[in-house]
C-alpha positions in Angstrom: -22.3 38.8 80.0 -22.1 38.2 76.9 -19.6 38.7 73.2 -21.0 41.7 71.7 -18.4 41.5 68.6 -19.8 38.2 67.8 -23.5 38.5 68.9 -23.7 41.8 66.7 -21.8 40.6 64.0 -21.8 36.9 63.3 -24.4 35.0 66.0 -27.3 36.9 64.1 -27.4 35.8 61.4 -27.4 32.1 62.4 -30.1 29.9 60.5 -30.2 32.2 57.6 -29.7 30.9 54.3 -29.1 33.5 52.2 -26.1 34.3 50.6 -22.6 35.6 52.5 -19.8 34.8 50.4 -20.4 35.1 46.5 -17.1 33.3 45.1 -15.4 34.1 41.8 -16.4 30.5 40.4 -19.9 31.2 41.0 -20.8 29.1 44.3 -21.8 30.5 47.1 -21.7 30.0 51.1 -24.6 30.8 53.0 -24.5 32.4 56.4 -25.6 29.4 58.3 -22.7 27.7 56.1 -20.2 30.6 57.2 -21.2 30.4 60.5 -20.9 26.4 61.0 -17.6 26.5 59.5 -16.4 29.5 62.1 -17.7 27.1 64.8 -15.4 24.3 63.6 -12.5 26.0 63.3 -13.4 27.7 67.3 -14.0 24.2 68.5 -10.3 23.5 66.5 -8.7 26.0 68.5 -10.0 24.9 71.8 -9.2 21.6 71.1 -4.9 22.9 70.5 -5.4 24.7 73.9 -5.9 28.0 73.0 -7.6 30.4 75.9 -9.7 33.1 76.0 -7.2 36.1 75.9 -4.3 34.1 73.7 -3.0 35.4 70.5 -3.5 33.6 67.1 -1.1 34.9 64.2 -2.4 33.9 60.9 -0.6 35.0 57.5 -2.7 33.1 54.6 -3.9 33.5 51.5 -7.1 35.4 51.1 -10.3 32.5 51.5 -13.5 31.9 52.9 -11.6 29.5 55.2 -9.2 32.4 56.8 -12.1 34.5 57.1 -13.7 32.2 59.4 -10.7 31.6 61.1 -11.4 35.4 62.3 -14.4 34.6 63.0 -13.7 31.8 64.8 -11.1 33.9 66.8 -14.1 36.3 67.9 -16.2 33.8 69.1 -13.7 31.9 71.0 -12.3 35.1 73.0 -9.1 34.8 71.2 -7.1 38.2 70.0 -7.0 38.2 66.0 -3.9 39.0 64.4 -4.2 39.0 60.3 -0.4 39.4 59.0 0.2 40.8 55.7 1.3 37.8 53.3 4.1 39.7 52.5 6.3 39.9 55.9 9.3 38.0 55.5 10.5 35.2 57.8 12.7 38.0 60.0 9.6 40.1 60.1 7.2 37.3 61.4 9.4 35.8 63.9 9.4 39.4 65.2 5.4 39.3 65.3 4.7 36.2 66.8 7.9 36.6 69.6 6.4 39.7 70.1 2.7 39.2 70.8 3.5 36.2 72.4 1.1 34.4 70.0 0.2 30.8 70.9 -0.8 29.5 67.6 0.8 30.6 64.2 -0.9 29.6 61.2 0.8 29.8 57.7 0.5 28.1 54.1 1.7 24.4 54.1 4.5 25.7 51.7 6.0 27.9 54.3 5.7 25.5 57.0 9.4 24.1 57.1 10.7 27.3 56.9 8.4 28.9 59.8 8.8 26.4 62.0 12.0 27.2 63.8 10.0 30.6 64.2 6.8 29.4 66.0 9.2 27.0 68.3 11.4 29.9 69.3 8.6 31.8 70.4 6.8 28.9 72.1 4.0 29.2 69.4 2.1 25.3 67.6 2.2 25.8 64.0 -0.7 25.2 61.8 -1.4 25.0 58.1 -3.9 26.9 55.9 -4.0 26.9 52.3 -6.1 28.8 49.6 -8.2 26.4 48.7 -9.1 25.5 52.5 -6.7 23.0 52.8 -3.8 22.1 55.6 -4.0 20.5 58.7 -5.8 23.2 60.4 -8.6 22.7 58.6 -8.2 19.4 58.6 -8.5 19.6 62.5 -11.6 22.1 62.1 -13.6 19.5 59.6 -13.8 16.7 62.5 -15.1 19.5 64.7 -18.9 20.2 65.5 -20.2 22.9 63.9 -21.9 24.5 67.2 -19.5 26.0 69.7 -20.2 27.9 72.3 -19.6 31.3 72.6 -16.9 32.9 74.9 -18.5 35.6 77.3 -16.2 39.0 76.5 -16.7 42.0 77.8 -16.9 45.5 75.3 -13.4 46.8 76.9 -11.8 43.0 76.0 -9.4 42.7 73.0 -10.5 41.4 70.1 -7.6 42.0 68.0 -4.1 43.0 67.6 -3.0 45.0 63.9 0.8 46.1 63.8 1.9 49.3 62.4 4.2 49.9 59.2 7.1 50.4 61.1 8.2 52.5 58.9 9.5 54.9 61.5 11.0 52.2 64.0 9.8 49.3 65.2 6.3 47.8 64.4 3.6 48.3 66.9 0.7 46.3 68.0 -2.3 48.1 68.3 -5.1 46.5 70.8 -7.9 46.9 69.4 -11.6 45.9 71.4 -14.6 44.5 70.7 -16.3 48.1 71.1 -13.8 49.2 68.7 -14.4 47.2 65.7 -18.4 47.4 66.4 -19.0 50.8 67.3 -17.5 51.7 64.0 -19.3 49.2 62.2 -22.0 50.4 63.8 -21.2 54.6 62.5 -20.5 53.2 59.0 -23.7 51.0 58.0 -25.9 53.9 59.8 -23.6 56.8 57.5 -22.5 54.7 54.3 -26.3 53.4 54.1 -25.9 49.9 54.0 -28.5 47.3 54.2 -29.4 43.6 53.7 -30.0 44.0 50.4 -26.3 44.9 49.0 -23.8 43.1 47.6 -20.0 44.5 48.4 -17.3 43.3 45.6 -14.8 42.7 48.0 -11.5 42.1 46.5 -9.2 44.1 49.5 -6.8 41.7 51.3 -8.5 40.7 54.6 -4.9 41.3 56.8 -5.8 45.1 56.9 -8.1 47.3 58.7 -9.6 47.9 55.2 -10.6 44.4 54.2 -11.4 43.4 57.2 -13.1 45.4 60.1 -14.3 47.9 57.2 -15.5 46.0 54.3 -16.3 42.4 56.3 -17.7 43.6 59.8 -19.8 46.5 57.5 -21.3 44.0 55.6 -21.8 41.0 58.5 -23.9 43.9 60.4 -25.8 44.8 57.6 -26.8 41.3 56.4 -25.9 41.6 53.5 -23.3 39.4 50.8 -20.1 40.1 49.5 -18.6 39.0 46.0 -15.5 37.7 47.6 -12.6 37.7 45.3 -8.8 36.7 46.0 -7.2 39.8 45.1 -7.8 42.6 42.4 -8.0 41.2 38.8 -9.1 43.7 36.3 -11.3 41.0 33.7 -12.9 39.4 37.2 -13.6 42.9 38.8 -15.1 43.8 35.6 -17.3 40.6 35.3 -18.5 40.7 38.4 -19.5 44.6 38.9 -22.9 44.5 37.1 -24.2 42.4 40.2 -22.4 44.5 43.1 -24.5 47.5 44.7 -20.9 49.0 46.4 -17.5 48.6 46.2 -14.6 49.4 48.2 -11.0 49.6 47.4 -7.5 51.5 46.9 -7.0 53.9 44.6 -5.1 51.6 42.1 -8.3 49.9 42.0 -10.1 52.8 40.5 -7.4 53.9 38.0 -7.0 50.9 36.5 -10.2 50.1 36.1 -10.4 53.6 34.6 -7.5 52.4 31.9 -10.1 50.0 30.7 -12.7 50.7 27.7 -15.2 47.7 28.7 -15.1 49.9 32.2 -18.6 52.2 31.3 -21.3 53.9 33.0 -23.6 50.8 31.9 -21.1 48.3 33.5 -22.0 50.1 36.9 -25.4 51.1 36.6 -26.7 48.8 39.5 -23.9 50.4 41.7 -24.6 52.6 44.3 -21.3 53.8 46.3 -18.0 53.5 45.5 -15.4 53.9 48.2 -11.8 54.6 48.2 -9.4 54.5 51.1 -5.7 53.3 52.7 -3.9 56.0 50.1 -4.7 59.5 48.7 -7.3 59.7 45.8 -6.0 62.3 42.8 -8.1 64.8 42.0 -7.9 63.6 38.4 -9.4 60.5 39.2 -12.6 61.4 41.0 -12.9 63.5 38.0 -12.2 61.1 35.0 -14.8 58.9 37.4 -17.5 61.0 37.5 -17.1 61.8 34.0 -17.1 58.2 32.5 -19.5 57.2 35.1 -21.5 59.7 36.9 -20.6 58.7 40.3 -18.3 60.2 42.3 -15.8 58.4 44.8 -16.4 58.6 48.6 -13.1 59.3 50.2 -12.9 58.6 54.2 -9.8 58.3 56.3 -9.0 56.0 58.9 -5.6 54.0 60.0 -4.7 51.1 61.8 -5.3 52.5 65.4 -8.5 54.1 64.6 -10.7 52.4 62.3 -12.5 55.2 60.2 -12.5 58.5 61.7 -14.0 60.7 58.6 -16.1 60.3 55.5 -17.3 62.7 52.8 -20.8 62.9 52.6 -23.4 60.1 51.2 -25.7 62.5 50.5 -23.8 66.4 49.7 -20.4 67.5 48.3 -17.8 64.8 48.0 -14.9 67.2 47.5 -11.6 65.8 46.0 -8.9 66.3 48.0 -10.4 66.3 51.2 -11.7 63.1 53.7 -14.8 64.9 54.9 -16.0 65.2 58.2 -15.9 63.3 61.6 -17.6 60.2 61.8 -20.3 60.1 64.4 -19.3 60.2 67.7 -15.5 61.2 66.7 -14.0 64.0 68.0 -11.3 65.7 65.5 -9.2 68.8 66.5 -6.4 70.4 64.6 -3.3 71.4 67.2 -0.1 72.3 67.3 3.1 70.2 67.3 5.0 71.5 70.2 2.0 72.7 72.4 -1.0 70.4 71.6 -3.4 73.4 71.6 -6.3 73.6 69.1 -5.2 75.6 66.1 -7.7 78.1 64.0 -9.8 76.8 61.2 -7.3 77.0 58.0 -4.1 76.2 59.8 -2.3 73.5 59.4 -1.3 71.1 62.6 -1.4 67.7 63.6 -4.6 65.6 63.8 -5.9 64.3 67.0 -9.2 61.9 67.0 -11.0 60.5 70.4 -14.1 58.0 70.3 -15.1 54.6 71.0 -13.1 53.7 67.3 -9.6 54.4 69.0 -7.8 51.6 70.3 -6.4 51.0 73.9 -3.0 51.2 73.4 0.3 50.0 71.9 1.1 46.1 72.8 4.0 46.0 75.7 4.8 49.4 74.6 3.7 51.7 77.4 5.8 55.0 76.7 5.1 54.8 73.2 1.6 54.5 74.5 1.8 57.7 76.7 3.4 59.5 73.8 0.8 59.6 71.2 -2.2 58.7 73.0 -3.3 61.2 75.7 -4.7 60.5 79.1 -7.8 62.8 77.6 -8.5 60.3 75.5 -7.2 61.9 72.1 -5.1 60.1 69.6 -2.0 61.9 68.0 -2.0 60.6 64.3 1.0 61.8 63.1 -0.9 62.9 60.6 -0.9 66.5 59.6 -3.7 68.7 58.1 -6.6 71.2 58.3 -9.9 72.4 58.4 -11.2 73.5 55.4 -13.3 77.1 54.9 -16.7 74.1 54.8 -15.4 72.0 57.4 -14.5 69.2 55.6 -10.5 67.8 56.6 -7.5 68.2 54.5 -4.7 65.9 55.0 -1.7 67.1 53.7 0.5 64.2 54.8 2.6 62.6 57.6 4.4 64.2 59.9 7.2 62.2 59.6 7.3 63.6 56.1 7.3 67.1 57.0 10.7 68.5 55.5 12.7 71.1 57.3 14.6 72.9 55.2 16.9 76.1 56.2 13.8 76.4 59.1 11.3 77.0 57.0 8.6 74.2 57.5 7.6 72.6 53.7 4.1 70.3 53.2 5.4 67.7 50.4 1.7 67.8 49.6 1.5 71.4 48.5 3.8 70.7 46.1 2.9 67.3 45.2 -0.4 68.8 44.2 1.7 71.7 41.3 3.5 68.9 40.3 0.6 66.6 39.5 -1.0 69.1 37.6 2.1 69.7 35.0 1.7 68.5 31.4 2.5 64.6 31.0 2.9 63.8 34.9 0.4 61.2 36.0 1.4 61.6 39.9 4.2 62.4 42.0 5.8 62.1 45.4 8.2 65.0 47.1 10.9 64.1 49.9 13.4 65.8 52.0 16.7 64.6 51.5 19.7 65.8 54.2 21.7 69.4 52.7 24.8 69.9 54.0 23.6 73.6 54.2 19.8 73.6 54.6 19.4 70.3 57.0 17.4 69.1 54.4 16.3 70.3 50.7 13.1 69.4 48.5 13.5 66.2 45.9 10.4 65.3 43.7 9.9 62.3 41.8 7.6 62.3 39.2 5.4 59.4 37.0 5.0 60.2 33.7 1.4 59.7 31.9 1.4 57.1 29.4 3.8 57.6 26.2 4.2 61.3 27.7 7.5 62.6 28.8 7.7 65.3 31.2 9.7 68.7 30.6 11.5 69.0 33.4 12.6 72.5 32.6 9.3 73.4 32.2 7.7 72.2 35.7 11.1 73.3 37.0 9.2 77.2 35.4 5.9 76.3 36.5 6.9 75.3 40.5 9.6 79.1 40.3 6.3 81.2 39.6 3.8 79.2 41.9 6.0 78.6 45.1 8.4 80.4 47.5 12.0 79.7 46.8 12.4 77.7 49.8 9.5 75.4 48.5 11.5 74.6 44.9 12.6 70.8 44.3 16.7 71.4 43.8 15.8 68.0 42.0 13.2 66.4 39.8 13.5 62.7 38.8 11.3 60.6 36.6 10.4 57.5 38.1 8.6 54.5 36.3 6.4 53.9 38.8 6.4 55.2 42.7 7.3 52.4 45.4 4.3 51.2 47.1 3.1 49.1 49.8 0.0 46.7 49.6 -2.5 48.8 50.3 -1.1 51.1 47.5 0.4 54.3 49.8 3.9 55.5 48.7 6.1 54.8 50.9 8.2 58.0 51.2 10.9 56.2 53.3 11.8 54.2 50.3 12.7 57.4 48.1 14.6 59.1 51.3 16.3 55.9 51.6 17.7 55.4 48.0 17.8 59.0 47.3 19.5 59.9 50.5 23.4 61.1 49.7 22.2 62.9 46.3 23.9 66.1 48.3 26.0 65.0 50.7 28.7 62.6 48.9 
């Protein structure tokens, strides 16, 4: 046998060394450096007693260091599980007690606090800081740098990623080895990556974005990444003339758009930019294209999937829309209540099979059965269509559908009036409970800088675009949408605060 995630990804490129990690003070690791640090940290979690098959929780800063640890997790057979650096203590101790992890790694200033966590689940504690310090990597640096590599099989788990939870309570999804490579695999062979580019990477490495995207893309390509902390506008802009791609959120584009020392010469070595994990507007792939002459490539994936479309490299990359399937995904359209395949044009719930979806939900086999079917397709819970060109709309969750007086109402239809009124930068629209319509229509708007919105008038503007059923009873003005780290709205926020407008 052999470990094809590692083999694929990581054991090839041992010897070489060129340039992996390009760091914001200007050093660099090689990928025989990368790669002998990875095999410390392996032999450093062999050495604790960790086995093939156990679970290793890690919530750290972003660092060359924690991305090893992955690594390191991959080669040793060990299920990954990045958690997002902002969890609380009440949401970690829920984690790691509930993936049954047997090693939790945290920052040395969260250690006495964590603790009591990690011993209630049976879990060793470890330390990891930013700057590669802590007494895990202590461990790892009297470790040899060769290890050898755990045999694991294409349909063994290489990872664990838990849902929002926005809904109820977090899942774990299991994700394999052939998950995480196959789509590495699609997206080098589609996006057109090669050896010779260099990613400015400055995503969070707990997500599906940051890491099996952005990371594993780049690790089967051979090429480097300019690997930064976190998004800082004068660093992005620094370091852009030497990147060939980029990848990020939406709020990375925008505000790099707010910048004047943001130009088409700043990104003339650039070839792809790529923008994921929340909505792109329509305004924005067009002020981008403008100021620089490329335009964004939107692609849609989530935590159970991986990437499932992409627009185009070469052809239309149409705003508002995610493209088409990936190769070797299957997408269909169906309905809610029947699960049959729905028309071209009609909207319906998206359902995805292919080797990128994962195996199931952790311990959670009826919520398993429910949204993954024994044929193999994936319910999203995410609704949209098929465009008259066959590229996918998504016009939102289906959590977020709003039900009001029957009549079923897309928050994204609206959303997309709304955004194009006078002096609104964006907007969100909710459903909030009616004592006589079940639920009614609430939209939130973000005004453009130093603009303020007439309300009456997009109140005009919605009355002679829309159906009566579709009209917001209320529009509020917002400072700023609530978001999570990736940048999405979170809609449950607004329901949550906004909740009793109509019924106290």
């Amino acid at each position: 046998m052999a470990n094809p995630l590692f083999d694929q990804l990581f054991g090839r490129h041992a010897g070489r060394t060129t340039p992996f990690l390009h760091l914001g003070d200007g050093s660099a690791i090689t990928h025989a450096a990368f790669l002998a640090m990875a095999g410390q940290y392996a032999n450093a979690f062999s050495e604790i007693g960790l086995k093939p098959g156990d679970r290793l929780a890690l919530q750290v800063e972003k660092s060359p260091h924690a991305l090893a640890a992955y690594v390191a997790a991959v080669q040793a057979g060990i299920v990954f599980l990045p958690l997002n650096t902002g969890y609380t203590a009440a949401e970690l101790a829920y984690f790691v007690e509930n993936s049954g992890a047997g090693l939790l790694v945290c920052d040395p200033a969260a250690a006495e606090r964590l603790r009591p966590i990690a011993s209630a689940a049976g879990a060793r504690l470890e330390t990891l800081d930013a700057q590669g310090g802590g007494t895990l990597s202590e461990r790892a640096a009297a470790q040899p740098e060769q290890f050898q590599t755990v045999d694991r099989g294409a349909e063994d788990l290489a990872a664990f990623l838990y849902t929002s939870g926005t809904t109820g309570r977090s899942k774990g999804a299991m994700l394999t080895q052939i998950n995480l490579l196959s789509n590495a695999e699609t997206l080098v062979d589609t996006w057109r990556f090669t050896a010779e580019d260099v990613l400015l990477h400055a995503l969070p490495i707990f997500h599906t974005h940051g890491l099996f995207v952005a990371t594993n893309v780049m690790l089967l390509a051979g090429g480097s990444m300019i690997f930064l902390p976190k998004f800082d506008l004068d660093t992005m802009i620094a370091h852009l003339p030497r990147a060939t791609a980029m990848m990020g959120v939406p709020t990375f584009y925008t505000r790099l758009l707010d910048d004047e020392r943001f130009t088409k010469a700043l990104v003339g070595h650039v070839r792809l930019f790529v923008s994921g994990s929340a909505p792109l507007l329509a305004e924005t792939h067009l002020q981008f294209e403008k100021r620089t002459g490329h335009r964004i490539l939107e692609r849609y994936g989530m935590t159970e999937t991986n990437m499932n479309t992409s627009n185009p490299y070469d052809g239309a990359r149409r705003a508002g829309t995610v493209g088409f399937p990936l190769p070797g995904v299957e997408l269909k359209i169906t309905d809610p209540a029947t699960g049959a395949k729905l028309p071209d044009g009609e909207i319906g719930q998206i359902e995805v099979r292919g080797p990128n979806v994962f195996k199931g939900y952790w311990q959670m086999p009826d919520k398993t059965r429910e949204e993954l079917r024994e044929d193999g397709f994936f319910i999203t819970g995410d609704l949209g269509l098929i465009d008259d060109q066959g590229y996918l709309q998504i016009v939102g969750r289906s959590k977020d559908l709003i039900i009001s007086g029957g009549y079923n109402i897309y928050p994204k239809e609206i959303e997309g009036l709304l955004d194009d009124q006078p002096g609104v930068l964006e907007s969100a629209v909710v459903g909030v409970p009616h004592p006589d319509f079940g639920e009614t229509v609430v939209g939130f708007l973000v005004a453009e800088n130093g603009q303020a919105p007439d309300l009456d008038a997009i109140g005009a503007a919605v009355r002679a675009k829309l159906a009566r059923f579709k009209h917001p009873r209320k529009l509020i003005t917002l400072p700023e949408l609530p978001r999570n780290t990736m940048g999405k709205v979170q809609k449950n926020l607004l329901r949550q605060d906004y909740g009793t407008l109509f019924t106290e």
